[in-house]
PDB file with one MODEL, atoms N, CA, C and O in Angstrom:
MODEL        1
ATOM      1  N   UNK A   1     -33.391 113.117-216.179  1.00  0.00           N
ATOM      2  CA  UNK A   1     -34.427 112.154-215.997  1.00  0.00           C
ATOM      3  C   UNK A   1     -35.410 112.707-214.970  1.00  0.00           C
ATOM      4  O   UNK A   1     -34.916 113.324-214.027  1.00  0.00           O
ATOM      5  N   UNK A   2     -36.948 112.547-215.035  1.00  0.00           N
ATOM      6  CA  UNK A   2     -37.625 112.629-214.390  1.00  0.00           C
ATOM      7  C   UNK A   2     -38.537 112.305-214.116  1.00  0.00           C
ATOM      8  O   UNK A   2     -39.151 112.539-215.156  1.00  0.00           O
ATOM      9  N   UNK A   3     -39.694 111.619-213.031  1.00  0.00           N
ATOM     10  CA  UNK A   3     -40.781 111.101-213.168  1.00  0.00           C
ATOM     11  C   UNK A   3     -41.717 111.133-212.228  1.00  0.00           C
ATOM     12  O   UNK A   3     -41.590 111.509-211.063  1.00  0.00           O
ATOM     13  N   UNK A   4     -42.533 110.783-212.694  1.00  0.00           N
ATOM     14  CA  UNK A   4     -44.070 110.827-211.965  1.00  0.00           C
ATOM     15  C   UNK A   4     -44.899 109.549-211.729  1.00  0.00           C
ATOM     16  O   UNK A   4     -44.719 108.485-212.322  1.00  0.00           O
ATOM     17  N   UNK A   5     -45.741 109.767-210.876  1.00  0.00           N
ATOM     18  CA  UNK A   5     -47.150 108.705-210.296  1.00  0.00           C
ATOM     19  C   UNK A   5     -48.060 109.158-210.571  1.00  0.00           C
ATOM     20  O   UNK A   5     -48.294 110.321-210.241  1.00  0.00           O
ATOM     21  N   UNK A   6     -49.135 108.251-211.448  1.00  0.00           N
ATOM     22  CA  UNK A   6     -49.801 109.162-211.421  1.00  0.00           C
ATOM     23  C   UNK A   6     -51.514 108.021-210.896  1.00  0.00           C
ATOM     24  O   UNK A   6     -51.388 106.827-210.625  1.00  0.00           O
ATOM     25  N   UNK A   7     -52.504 108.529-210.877  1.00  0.00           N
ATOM     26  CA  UNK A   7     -53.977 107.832-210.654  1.00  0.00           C
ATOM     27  C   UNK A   7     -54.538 107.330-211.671  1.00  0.00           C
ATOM     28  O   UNK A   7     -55.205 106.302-211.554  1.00  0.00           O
ATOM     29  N   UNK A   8     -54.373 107.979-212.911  1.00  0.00           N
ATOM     30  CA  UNK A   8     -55.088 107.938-213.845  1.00  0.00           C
ATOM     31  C   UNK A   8     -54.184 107.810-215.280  1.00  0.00           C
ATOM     32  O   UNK A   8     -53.275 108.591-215.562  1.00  0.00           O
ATOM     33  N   UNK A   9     -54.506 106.954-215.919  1.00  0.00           N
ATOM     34  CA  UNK A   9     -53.355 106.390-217.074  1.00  0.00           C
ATOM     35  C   UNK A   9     -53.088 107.742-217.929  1.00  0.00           C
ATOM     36  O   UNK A   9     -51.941 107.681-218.372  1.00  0.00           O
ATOM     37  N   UNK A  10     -53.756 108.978-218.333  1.00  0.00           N
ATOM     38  CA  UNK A  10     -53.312 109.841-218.771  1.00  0.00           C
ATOM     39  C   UNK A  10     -52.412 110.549-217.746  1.00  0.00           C
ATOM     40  O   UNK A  10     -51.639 111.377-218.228  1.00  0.00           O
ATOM     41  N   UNK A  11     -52.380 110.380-216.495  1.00  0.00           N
ATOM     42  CA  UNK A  11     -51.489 111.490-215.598  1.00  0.00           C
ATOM     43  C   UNK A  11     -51.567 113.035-216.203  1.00  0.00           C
ATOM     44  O   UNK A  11     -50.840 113.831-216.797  1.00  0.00           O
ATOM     45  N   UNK A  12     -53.425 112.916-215.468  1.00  0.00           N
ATOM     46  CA  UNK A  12     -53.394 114.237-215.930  1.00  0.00           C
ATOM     47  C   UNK A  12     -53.124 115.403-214.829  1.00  0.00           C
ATOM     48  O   UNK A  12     -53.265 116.519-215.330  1.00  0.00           O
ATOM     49  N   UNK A  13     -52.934 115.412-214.089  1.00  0.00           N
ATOM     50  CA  UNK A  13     -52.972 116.619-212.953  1.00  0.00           C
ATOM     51  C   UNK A  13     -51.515 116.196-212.452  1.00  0.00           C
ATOM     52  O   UNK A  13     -51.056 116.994-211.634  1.00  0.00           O
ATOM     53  N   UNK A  14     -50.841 115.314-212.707  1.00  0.00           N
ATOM     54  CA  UNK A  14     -48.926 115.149-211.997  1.00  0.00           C
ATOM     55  C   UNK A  14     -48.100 115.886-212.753  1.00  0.00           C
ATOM     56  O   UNK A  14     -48.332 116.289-213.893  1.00  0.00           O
ATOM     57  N   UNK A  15     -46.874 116.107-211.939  1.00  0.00           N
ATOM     58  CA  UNK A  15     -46.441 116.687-212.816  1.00  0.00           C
ATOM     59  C   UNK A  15     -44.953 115.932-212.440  1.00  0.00           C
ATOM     60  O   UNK A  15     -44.734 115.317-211.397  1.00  0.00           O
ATOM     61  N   UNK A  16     -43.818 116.177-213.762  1.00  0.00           N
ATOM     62  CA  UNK A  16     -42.889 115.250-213.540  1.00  0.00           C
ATOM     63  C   UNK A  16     -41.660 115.980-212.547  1.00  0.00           C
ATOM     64  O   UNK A  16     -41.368 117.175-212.534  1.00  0.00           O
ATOM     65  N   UNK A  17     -41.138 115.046-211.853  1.00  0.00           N
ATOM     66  CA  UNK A  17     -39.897 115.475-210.764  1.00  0.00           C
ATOM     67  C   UNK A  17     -39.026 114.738-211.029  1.00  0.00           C
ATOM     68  O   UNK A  17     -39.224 113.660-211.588  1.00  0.00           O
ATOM     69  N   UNK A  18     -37.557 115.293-210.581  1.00  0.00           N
ATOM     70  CA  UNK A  18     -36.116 115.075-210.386  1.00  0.00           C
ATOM     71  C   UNK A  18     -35.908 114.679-209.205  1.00  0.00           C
ATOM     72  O   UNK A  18     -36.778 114.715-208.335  1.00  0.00           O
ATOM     73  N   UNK A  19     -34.682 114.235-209.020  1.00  0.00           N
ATOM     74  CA  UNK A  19     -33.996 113.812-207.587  1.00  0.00           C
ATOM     75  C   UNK A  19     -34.663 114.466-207.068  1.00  0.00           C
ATOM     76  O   UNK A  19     -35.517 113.751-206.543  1.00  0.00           O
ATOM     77  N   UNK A  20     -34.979 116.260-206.689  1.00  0.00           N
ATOM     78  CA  UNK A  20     -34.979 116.761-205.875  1.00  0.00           C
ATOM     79  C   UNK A  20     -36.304 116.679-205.109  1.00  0.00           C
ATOM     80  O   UNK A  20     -36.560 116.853-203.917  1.00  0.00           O
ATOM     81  N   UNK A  21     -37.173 116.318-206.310  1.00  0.00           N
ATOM     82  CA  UNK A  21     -38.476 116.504-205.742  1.00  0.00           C
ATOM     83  C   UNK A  21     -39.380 117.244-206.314  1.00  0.00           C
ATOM     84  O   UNK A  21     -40.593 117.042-206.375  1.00  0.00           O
ATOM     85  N   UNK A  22     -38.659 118.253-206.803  1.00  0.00           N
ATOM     86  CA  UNK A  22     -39.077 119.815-207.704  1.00  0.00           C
ATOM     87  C   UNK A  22     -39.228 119.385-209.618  1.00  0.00           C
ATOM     88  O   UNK A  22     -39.181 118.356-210.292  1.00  0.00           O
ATOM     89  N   UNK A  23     -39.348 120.286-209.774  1.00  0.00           N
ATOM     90  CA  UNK A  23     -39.036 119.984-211.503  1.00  0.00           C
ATOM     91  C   UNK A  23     -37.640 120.137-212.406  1.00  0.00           C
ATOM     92  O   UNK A  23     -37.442 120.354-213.601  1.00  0.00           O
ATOM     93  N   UNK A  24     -36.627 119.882-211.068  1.00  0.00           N
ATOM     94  CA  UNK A  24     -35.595 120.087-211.393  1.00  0.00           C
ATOM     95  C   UNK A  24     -35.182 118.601-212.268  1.00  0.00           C
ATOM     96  O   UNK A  24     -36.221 118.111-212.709  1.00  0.00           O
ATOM     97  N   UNK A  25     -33.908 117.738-212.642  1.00  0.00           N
ATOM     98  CA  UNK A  25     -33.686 116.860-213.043  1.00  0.00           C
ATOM     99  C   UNK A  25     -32.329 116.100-212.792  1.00  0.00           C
ATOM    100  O   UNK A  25     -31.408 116.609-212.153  1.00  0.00           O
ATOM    101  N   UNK A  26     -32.267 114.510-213.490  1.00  0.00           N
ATOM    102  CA  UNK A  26     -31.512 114.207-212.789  1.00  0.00           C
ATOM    103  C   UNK A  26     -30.146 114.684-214.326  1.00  0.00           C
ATOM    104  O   UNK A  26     -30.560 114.852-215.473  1.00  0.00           O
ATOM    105  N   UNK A  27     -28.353 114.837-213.903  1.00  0.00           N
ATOM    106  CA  UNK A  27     -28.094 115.525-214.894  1.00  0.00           C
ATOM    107  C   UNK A  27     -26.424 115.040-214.362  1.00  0.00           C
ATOM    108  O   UNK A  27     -25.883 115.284-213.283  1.00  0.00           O
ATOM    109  N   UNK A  28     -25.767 114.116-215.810  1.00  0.00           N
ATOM    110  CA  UNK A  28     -24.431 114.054-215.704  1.00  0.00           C
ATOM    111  C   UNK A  28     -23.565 114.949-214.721  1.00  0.00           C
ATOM    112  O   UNK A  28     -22.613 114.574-214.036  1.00  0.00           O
ATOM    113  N   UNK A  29     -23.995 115.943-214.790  1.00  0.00           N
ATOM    114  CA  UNK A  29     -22.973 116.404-214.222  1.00  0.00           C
ATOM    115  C   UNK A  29     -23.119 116.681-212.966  1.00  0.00           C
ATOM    116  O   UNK A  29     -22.392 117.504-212.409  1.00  0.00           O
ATOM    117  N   UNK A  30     -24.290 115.889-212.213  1.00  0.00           N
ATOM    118  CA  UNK A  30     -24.103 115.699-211.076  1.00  0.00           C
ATOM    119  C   UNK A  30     -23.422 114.717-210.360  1.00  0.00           C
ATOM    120  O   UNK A  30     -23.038 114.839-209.196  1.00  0.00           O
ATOM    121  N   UNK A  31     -23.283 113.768-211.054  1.00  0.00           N
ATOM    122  CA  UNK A  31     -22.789 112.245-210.979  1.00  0.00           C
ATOM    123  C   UNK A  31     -21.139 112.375-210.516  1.00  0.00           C
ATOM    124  O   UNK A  31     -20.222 112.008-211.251  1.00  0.00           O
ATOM    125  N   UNK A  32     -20.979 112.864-209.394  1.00  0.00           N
ATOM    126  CA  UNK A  32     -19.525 113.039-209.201  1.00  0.00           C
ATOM    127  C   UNK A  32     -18.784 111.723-208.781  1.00  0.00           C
ATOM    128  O   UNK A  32     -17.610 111.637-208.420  1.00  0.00           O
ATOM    129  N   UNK A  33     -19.906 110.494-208.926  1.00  0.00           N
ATOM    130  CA  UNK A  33     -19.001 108.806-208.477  1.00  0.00           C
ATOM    131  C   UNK A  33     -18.705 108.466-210.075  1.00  0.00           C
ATOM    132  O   UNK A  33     -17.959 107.518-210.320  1.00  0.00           O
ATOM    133  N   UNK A  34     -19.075 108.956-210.770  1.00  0.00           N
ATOM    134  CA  UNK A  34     -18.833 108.442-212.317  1.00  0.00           C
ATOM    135  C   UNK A  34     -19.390 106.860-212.009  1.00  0.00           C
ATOM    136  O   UNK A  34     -18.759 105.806-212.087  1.00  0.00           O
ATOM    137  N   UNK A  35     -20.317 107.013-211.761  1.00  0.00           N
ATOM    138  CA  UNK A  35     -21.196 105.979-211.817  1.00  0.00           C
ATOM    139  C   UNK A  35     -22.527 105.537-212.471  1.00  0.00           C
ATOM    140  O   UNK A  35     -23.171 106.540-212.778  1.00  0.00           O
ATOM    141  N   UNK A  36     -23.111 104.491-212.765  1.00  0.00           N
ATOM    142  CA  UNK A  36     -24.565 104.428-213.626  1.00  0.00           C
ATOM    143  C   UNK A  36     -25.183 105.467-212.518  1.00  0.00           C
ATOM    144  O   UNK A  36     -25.053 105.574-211.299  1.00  0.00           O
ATOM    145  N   UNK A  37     -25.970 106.232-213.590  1.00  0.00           N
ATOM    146  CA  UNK A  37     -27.186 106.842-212.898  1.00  0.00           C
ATOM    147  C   UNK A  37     -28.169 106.349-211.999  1.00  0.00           C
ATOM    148  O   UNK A  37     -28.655 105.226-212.133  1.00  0.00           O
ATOM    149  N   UNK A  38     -28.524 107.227-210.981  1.00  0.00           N
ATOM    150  CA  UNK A  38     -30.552 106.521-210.125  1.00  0.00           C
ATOM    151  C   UNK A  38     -30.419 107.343-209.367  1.00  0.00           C
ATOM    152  O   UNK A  38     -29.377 107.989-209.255  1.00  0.00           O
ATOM    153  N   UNK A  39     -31.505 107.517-208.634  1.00  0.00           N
ATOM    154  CA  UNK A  39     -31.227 108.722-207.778  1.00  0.00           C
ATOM    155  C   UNK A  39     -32.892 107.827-207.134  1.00  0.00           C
ATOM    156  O   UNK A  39     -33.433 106.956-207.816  1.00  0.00           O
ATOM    157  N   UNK A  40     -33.435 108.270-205.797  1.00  0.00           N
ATOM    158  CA  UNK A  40     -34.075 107.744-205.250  1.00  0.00           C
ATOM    159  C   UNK A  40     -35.445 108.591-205.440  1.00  0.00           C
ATOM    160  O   UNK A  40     -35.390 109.778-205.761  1.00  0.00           O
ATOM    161  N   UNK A  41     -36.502 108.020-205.257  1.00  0.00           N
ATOM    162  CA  UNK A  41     -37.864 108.428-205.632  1.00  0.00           C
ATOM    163  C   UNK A  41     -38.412 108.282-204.390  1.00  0.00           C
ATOM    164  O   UNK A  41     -39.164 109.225-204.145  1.00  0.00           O
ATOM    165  N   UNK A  42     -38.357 107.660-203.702  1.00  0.00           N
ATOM    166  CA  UNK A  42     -39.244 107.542-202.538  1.00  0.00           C
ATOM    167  C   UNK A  42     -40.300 108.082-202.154  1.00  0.00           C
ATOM    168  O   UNK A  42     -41.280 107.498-201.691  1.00  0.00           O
ATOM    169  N   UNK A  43     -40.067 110.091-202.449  1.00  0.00           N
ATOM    170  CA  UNK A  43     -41.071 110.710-202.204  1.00  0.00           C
ATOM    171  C   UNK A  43     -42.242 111.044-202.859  1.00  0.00           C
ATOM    172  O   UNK A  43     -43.041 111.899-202.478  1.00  0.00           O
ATOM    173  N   UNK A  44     -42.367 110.103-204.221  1.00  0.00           N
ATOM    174  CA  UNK A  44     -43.324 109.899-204.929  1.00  0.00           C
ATOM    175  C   UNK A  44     -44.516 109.269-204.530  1.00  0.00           C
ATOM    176  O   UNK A  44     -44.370 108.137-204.068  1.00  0.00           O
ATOM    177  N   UNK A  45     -45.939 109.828-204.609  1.00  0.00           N
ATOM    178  CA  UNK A  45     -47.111 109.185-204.448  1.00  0.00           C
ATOM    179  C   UNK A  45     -47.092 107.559-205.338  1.00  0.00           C
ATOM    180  O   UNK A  45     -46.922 107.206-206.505  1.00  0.00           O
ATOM    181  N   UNK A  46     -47.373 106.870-203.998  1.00  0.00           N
ATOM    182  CA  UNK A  46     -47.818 105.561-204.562  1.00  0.00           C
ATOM    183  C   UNK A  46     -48.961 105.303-205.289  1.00  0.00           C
ATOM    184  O   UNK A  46     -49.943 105.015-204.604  1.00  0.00           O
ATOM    185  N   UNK A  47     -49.140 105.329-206.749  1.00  0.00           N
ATOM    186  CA  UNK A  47     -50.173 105.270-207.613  1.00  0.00           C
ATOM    187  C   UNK A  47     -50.186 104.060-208.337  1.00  0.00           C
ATOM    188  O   UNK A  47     -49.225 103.299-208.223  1.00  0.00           O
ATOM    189  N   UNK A  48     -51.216 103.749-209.126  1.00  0.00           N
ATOM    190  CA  UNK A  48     -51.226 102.718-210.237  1.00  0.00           C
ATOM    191  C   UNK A  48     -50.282 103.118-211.622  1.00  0.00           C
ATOM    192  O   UNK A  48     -49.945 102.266-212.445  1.00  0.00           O
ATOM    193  N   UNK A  49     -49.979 104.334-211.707  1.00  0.00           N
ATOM    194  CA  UNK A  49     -49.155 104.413-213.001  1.00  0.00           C
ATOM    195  C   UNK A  49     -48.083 105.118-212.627  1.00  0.00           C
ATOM    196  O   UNK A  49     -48.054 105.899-211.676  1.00  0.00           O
ATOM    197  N   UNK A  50     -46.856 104.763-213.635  1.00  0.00           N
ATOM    198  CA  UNK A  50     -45.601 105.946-212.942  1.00  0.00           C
ATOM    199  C   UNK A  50     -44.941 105.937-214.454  1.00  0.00           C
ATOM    200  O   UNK A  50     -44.961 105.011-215.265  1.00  0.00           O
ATOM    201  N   UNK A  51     -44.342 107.269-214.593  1.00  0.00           N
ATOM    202  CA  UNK A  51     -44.274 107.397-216.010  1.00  0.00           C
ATOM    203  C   UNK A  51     -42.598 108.150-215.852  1.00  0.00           C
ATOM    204  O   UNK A  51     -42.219 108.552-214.751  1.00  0.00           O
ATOM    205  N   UNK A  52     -41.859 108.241-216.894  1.00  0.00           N
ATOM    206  CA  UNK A  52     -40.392 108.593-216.110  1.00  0.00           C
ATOM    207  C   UNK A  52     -40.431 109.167-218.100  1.00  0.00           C
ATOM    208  O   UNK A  52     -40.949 108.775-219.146  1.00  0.00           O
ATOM    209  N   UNK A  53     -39.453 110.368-217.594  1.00  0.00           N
ATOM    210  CA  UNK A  53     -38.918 110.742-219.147  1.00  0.00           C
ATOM    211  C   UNK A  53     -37.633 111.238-218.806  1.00  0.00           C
ATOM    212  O   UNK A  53     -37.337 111.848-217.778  1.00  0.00           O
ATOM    213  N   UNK A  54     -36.843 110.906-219.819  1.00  0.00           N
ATOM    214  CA  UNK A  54     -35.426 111.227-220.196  1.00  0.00           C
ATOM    215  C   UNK A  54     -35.062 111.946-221.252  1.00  0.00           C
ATOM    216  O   UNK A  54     -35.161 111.498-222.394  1.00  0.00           O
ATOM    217  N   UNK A  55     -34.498 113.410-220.920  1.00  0.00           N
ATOM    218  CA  UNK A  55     -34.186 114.205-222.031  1.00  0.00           C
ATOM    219  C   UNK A  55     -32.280 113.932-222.654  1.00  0.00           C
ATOM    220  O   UNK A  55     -31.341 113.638-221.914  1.00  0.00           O
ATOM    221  N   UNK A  56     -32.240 114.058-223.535  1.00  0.00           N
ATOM    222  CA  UNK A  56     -31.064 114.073-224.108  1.00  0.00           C
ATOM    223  C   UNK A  56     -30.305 115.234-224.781  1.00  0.00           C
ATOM    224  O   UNK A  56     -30.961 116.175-225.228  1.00  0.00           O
ATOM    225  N   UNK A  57     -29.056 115.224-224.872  1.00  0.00           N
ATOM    226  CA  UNK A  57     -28.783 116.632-225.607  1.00  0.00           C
ATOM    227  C   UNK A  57     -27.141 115.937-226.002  1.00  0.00           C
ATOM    228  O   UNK A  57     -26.470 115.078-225.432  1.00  0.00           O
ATOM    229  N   UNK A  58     -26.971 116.529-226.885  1.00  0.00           N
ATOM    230  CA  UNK A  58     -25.245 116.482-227.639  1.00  0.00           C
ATOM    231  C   UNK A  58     -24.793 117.419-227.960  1.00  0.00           C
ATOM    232  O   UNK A  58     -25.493 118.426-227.852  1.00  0.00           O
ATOM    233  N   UNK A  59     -23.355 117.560-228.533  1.00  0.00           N
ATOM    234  CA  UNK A  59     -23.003 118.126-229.013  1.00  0.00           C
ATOM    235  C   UNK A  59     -22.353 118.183-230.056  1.00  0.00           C
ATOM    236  O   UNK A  59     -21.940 119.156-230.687  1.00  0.00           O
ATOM    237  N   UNK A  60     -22.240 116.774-230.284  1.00  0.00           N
ATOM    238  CA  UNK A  60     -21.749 115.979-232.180  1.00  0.00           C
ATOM    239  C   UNK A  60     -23.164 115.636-232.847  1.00  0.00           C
ATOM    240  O   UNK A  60     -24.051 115.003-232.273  1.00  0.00           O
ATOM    241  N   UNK A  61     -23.237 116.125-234.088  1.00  0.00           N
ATOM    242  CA  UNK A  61     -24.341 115.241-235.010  1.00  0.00           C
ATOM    243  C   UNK A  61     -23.895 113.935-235.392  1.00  0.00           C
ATOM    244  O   UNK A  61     -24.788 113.237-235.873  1.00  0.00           O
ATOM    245  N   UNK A  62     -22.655 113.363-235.304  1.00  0.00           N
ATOM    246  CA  UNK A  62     -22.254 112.229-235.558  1.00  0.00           C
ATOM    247  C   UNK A  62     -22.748 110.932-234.650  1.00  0.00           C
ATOM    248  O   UNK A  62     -22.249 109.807-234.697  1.00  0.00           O
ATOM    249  N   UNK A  63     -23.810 111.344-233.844  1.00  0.00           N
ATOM    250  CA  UNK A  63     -24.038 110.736-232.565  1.00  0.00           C
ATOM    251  C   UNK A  63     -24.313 111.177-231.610  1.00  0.00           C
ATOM    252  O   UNK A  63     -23.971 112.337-231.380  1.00  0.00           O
ATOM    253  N   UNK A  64     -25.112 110.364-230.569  1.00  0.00           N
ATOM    254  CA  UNK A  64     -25.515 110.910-229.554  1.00  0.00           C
ATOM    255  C   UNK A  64     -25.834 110.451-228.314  1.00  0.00           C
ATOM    256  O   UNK A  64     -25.926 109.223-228.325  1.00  0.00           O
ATOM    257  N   UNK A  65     -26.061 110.986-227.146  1.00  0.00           N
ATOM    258  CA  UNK A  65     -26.226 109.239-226.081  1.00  0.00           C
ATOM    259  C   UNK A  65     -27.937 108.737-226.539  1.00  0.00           C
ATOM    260  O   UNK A  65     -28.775 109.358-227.193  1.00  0.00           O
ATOM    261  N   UNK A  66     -28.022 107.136-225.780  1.00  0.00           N
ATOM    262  CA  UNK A  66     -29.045 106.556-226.251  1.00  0.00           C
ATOM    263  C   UNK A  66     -29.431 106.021-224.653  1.00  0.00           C
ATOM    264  O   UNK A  66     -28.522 105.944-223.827  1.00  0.00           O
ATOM    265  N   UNK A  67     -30.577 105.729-224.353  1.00  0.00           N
ATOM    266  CA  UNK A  67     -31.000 104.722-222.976  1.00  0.00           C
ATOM    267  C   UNK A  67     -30.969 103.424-223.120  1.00  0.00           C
ATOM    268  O   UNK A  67     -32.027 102.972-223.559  1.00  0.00           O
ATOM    269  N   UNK A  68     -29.818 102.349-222.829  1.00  0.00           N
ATOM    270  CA  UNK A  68     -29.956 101.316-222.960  1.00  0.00           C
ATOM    271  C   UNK A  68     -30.499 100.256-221.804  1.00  0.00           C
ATOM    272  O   UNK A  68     -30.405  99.030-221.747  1.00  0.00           O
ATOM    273  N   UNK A  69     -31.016 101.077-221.039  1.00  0.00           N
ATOM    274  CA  UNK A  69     -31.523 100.230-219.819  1.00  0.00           C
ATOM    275  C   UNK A  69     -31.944 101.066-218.602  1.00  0.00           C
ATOM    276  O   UNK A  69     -31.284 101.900-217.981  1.00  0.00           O
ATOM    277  N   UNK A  70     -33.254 100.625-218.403  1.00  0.00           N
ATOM    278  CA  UNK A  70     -33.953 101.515-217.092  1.00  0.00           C
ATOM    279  C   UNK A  70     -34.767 100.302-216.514  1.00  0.00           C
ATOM    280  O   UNK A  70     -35.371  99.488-217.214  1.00  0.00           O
ATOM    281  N   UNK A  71     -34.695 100.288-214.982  1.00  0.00           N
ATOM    282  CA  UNK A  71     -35.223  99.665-213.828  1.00  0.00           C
ATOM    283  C   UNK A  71     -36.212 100.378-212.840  1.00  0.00           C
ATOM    284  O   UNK A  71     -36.274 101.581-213.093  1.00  0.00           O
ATOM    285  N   UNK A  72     -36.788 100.095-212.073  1.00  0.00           N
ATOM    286  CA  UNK A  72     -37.204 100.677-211.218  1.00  0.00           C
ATOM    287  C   UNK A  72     -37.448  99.196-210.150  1.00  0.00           C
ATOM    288  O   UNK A  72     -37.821  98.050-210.402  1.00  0.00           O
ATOM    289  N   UNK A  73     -36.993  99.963-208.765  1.00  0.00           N
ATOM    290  CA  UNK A  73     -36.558  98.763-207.470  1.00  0.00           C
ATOM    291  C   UNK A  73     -37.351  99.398-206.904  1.00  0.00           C
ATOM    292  O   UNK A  73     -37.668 100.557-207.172  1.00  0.00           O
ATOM    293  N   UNK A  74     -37.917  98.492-205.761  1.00  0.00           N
ATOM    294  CA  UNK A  74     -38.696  99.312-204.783  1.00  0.00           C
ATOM    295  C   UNK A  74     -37.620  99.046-203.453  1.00  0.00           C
ATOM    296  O   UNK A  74     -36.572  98.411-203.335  1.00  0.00           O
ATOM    297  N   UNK A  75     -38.360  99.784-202.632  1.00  0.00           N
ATOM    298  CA  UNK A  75     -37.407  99.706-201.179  1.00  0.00           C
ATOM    299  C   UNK A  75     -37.055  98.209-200.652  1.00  0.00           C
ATOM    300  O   UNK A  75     -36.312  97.962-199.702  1.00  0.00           O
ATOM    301  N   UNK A  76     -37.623  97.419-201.325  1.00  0.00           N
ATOM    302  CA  UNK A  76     -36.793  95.891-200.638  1.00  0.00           C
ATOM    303  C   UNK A  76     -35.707  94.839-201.618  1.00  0.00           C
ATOM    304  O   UNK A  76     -35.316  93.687-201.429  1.00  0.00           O
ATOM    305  N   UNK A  77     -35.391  96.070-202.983  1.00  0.00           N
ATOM    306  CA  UNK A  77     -34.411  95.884-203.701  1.00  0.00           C
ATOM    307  C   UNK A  77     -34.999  94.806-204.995  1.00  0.00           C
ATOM    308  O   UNK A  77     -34.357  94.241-205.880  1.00  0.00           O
ATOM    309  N   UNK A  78     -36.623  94.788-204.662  1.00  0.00           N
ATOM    310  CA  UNK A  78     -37.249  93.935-205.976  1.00  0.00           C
ATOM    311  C   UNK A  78     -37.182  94.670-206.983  1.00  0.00           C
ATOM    312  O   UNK A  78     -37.241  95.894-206.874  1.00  0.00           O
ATOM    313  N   UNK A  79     -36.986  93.780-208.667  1.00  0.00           N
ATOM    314  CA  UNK A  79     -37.160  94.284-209.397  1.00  0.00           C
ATOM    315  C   UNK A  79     -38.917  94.962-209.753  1.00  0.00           C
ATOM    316  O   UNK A  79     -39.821  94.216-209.377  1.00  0.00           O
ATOM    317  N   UNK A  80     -39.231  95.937-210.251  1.00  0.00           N
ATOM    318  CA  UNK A  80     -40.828  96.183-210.677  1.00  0.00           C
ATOM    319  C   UNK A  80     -41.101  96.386-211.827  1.00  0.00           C
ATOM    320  O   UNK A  80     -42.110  95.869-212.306  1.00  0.00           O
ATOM    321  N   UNK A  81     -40.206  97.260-212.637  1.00  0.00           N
ATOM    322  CA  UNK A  81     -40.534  97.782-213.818  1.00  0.00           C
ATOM    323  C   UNK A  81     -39.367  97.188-214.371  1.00  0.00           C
ATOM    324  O   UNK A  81     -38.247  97.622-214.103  1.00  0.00           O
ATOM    325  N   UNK A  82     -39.613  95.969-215.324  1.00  0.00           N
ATOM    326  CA  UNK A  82     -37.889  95.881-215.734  1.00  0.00           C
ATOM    327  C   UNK A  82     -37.619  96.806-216.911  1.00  0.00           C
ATOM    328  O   UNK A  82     -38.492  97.276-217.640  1.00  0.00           O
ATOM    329  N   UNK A  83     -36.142  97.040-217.025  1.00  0.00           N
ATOM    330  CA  UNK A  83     -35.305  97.525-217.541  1.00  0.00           C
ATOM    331  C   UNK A  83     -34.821  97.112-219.113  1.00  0.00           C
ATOM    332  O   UNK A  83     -33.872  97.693-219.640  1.00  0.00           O
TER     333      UNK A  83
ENDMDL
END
C-alpha cells in the first residue's frame, strides 16, 4: 500500500509513499503482530487530495486477496475518509 497528497486533483508532481516515507511499501510480511494492516502517514503534506493505491499479488489462480475495507483517521482518531 501506498499513498500520496496531493494540490491538484490530477496529483501531478506527488509521488506515492510507503510506511517509510520513500517509495518503498507497506507489505505482509512486515506485519509481524499478525494484525489488520496501517502504518502511519503523518509525514505526508497536508493537501486537498490524498490518493492511496494497493498492489496485489498471488500465487493461486483459484483466487486471490481482495480490499475489503480502507479508513483513513487523522491524529485525533476521527474518522475522514471512510472505509
Amino acid at each position: 500500500m501506498q499513498v500520496r497528497s496531493c494540490a491538484d486533483e490530477m496529483c501531478s508532481f506527488e509521488s506515492f509513499v510507503g510506511p517509510s516515507g520513500t517509495a518503498s511499501y507497506y507489505t505482509e510480511l512486515s506485519n509481524a503482530a499478525n494484525s489488520l494492516p496501517s502504518f502511519n502517514i503523518s509525514g505526508i503534506q497536508s493537501n486537498r487530495y490524498f490518493q492511496f493505491r494497493v498492489l496485489f499479488e498471488t500465487d493461486t489462480a483459484s483466487g486471490g486477496p481482495k480490499l475489503a475495507d480502507f479508513a483513513v483517521i487523522n491524529s485525533g482518531g476521527e474518522l475522514v475518509a471512510p472505509g
